[in-house]
N, C-alpha and C positions, 0 to 999 in steps of 0.2 A: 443405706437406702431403706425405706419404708415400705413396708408390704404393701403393695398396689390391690384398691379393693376398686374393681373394673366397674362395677355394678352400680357401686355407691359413682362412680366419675360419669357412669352412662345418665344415671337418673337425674345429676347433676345439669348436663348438659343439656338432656330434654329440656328443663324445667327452663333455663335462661333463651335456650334457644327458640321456643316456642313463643315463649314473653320474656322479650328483651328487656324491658322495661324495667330498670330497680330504682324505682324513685319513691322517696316518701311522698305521702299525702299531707298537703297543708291547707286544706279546708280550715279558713278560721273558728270553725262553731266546732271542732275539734280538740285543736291547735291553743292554748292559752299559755301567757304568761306563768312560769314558777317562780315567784319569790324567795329574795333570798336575803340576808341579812346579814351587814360587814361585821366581822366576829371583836374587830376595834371598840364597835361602837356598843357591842350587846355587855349589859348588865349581867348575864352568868360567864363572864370571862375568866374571874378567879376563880371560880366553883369547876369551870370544865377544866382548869390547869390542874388542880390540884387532883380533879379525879384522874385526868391522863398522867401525871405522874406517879400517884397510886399504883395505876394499872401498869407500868413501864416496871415498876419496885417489886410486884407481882410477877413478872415475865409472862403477862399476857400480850403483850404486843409482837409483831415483827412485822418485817418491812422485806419488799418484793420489787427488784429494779427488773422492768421489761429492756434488755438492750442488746439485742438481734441485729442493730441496725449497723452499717459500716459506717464509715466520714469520707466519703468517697466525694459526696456534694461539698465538705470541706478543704475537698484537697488533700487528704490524707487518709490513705490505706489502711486501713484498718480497724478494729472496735470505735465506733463512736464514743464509750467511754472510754478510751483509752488517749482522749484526744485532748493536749495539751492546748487551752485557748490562749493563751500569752499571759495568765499572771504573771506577777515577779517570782513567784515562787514554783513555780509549772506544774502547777495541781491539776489532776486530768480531772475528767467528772467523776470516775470512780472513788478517786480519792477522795476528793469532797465530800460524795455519799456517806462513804466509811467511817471518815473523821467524823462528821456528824451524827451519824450513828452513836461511836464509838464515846462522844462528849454524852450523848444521854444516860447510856449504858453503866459510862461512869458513875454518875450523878445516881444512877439509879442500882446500881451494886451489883450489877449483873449484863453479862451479854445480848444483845438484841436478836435471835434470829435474824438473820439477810439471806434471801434467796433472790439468785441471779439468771432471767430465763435470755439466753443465747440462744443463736442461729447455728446448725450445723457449718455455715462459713464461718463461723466469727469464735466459736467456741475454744479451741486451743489456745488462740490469739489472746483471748478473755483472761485465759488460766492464767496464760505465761505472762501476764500484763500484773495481774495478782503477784505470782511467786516472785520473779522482777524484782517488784519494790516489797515484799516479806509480809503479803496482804496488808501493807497499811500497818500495821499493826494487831489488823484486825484477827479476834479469836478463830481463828478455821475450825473450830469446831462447832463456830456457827455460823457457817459458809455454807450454800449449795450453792451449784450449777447445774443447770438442766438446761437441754434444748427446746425450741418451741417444736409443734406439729410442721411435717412439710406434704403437702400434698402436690402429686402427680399434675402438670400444664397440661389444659390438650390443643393440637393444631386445632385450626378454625374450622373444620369439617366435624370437628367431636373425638377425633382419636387418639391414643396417648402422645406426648412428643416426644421425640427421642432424640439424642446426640446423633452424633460422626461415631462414634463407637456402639451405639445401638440400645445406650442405656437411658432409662427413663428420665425425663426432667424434670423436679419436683422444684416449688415453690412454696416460701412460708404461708399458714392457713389462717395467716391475720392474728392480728392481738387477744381477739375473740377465743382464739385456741389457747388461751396464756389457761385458763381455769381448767380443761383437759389436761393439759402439761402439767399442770401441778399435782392431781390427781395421779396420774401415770407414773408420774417419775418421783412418786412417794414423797414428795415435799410436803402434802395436803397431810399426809400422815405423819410426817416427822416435826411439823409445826404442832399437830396436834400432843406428838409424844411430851413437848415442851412446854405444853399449857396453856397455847398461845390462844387467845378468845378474839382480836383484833389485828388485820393484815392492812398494812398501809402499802398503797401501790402505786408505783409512778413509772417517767420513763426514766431514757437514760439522761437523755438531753440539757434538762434543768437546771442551769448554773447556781441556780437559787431556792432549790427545793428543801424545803426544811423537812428532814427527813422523821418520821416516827413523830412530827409535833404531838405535844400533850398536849393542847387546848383545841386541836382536831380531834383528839381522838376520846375527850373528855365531854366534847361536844356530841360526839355518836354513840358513849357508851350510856348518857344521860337522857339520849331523847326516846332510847326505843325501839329504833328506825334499822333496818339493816343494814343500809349501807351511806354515805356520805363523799360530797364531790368538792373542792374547791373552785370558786369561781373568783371570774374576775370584771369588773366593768369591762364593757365594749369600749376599744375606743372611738367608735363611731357606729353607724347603720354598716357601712361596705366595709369594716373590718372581717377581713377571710376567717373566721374564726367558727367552733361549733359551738352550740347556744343550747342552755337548758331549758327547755318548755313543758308542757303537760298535755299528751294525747291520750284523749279518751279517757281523761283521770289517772292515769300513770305516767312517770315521767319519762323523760327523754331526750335526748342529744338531736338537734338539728343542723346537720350541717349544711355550710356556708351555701352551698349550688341546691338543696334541697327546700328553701325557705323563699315561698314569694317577697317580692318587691313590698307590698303591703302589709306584710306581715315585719318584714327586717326592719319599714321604717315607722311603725304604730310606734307612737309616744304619747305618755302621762298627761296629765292637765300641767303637772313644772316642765315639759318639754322635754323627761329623761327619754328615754328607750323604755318600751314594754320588755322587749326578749333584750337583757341586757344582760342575763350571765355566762359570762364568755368559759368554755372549755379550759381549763388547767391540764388535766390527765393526773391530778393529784386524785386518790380516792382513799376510802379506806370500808373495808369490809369485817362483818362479825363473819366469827367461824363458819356457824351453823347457816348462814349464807352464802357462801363460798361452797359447802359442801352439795347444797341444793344445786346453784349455779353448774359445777361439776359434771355432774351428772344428767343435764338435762342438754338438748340439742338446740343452742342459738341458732337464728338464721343464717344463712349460707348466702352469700352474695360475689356475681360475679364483675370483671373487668377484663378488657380484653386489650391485651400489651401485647410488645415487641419481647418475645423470650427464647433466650439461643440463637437471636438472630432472625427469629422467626416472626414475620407480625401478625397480629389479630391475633394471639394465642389467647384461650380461655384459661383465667387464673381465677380460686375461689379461692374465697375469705371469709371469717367469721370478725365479725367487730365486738371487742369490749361493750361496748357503749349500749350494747343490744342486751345486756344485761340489766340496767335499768328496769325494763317494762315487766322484764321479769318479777323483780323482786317486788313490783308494785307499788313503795314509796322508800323516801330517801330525804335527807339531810342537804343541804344547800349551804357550804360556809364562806362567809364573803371573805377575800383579803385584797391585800392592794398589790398590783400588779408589780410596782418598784421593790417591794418588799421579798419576794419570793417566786414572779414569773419570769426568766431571762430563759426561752428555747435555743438552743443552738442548731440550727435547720439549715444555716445559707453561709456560704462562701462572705458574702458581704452583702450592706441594707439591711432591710427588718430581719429579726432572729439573726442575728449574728455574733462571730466572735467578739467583735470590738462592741456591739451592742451591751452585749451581757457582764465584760469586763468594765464599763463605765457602769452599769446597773449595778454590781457585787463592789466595785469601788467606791460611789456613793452612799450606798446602806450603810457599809462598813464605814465610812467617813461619818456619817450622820450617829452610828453608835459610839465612837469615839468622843463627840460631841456632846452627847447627852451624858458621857461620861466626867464633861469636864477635864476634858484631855486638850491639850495645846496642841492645834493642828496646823499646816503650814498651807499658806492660800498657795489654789491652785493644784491641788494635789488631792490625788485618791488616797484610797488604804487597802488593802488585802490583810484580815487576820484571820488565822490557822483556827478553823473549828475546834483545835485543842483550847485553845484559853476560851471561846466563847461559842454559845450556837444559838443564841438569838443577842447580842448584846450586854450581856448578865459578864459581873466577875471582869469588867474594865475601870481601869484607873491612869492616872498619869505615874505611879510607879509601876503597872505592869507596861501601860506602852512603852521607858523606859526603858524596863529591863528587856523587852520584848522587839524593839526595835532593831529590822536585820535577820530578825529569827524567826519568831512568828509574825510578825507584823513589820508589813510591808507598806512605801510609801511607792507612788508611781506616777506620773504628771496625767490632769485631766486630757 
């Protein structure tokens, strides 16, 4: 349990309950378009690769999974990484991460930092999901696990809530709190012991996140900028998604309930979308921005749920994303949605299991292809981030030999 700081929950609660109200402002003369540019299409592609590999060879990078989350809305108890989506091969998302990881690492002569922030529910569950399978392979000696922040619920009148046994009931302080937690729980520093200049951050969720990319991170250490977000085409105006724009000349996330109707459906003179780059949750941060972030108090934002049973309960949160306006400017990298966006959020329909296992089976079929590999109609692929991690290093004698082992066929 976390020290209860009563004062800081009072001042809290004045502040929402006075002005209920937490919506952004979308005044258009505000509110603008941020541009952003598919990294496919840009002329420094081989220049940002070679510098993120550089940097990866250096042991300036590491990489940072937020996965707090259960799979409860999947049907399965337990760590959301830890949630097998039906490969042939039953790679959870953890694995994936790791392997992926683990393939750059290789390539680059050295271990990646990976820091993993858990939920006090889900933390053991985490470990023991690790030890289990013998971390993957992965070096534990460049492992963390740390908790996020939890803060104190109050009943709807403002007072703390409490159980049937009379102890306080705390709630996670949002993602927002993920740069405090790092800070705290000595990871900010022990990244730092390691030299690391470059934090790539994502969730857990991501069937297809390419972890630690160098032409991400070649891209952010080339332009300047503190920090850097992957986006993705909308695919429409009413896609539920959060959208990058510019308030007040700094950037910013708008999400999906926060953005007028005439703002969501402004389009170009070719008919695209103005606010057309969709939220990933892929980012990547320098040090020395991260450390500012840290130490400074994002805003506090409330909702009010059903908690212990209890409803209207007051829960606060801090949002990542509220870091943006902070840092005052930022890097915008396009990629293509089939390539590297597959959320696992839903039992079934949009962001689901079977979603994301046809997305990771077609890429992987398409890389096969480009490699001049004999493929058999009607059928996916699944291959093991050990023999590849964007495509690279396939042949018709690795799928061969690899057939079965690493590389898996499975019907569309």
């Amino acid at each position: 349990m976390s020290p209860i700081d009563f004062d800081f929950l009072k001042k809290l609660y004045s502040r929402f309950a006075d002005s209920p109200k937490d919506n952004s402002e979308t005044d258009k003369e505000k509110i603008q378009p941020l541009p952003f540019t598919m990294a496919d299409e840009d002329q420094r592609r081989e220049m940002w690769e070679e510098t993120g590999n550089l940097l990866l060879k250096q042991g300036a990078v590491a990489a940072f999974t937020l996965a707090g989350g259960q799979g409860s809305r999947l049907g399965f108890e337990g760590p959301k990484g830890a949630f097998d989506f039906g490969l042939p091969s039953h790679a959870t998302l953890f694995r994936l991460q790791a392997r992926r990881l683990m393939n750059l690492g290789a390539k680059a002569g050295k271990p990646i930092p990976w820091a993993i922030m858990t939920s006090p529910l889900n933390r053991e569950a985490t470990v023991q999901h690790f030890e289990e399978h013998s971390y993957f392979g992965y070096n534990r000696d460049y492992i963390r696990f740390f908790d996020q922040g939890m803060l104190c619920a109050l009943k709807p009148d403002g007072t703390p809530l409490q159980d049937e046994n009379g102890d306080y009931v705390e709630a996670p302080d949002g993602n927002g709190g993920c740069f405090r937690a790092l800070a705290a729980s000595g990871t900010l520093a022990w990244f730092v012991e390691k030299g690391v200049r470059f934090l790539f951050l994502c969730n857990v969720d991501n069937a297809l996140v390419k972890m630690a990319d160098p032409i991400f991170i070649g891209a952010l250490a080339t332009s300047g900028l503190p920090c850097a977000a992957k986006v993705v085409h909308k695919k429409s105006a009413d896609e539920k998604v959060g959208i990058f724009a510019s308030r007040n000349g700094k950037p910013c996330v708008l999400e999906y309930s926060d953005i007028s109707d005439a703002l969501r459906t402004a389009t170009n003179a070719d008919g695209s979308l103005q606010f057309d780059g969709g939220n990933t949750g892929m980012y990547l941060f320098r040090m020395d921005a991260l450390r500012k972030i840290s130490t400074q108090e994002l805003p506090w934002h409330a909702a009010r749920k059903t908690v212990a049973g209890v409803a209207n309960c007051w829960k606060f949160e801090q949002f990542l994303l509220d870091a943006f306006p902070f840092l005052g400017k930022m890097f915008l990298f396009g990629v293509e949605r089939e390539d590297e966006f597959a959320p696992i959020k839903n039992a079934s329909g949009n962001d689901s299991p079977e979603v994301a296992r046809k997305w990771l089976g077609k890429l992987h079929r398409f890389w096969l292809e480009k490699a001049k590999v004999r493929t058999k109609p009607g059928m996916l692929y699944e291959i093991s981030p050990r023999l590849t991690y964007a495509g690279e290093n396939l042949s018709q004698e690795v799928f061969d030999r690899e057939l079965g082992r690493g590389i898996f066929e499975f019907p569309a």
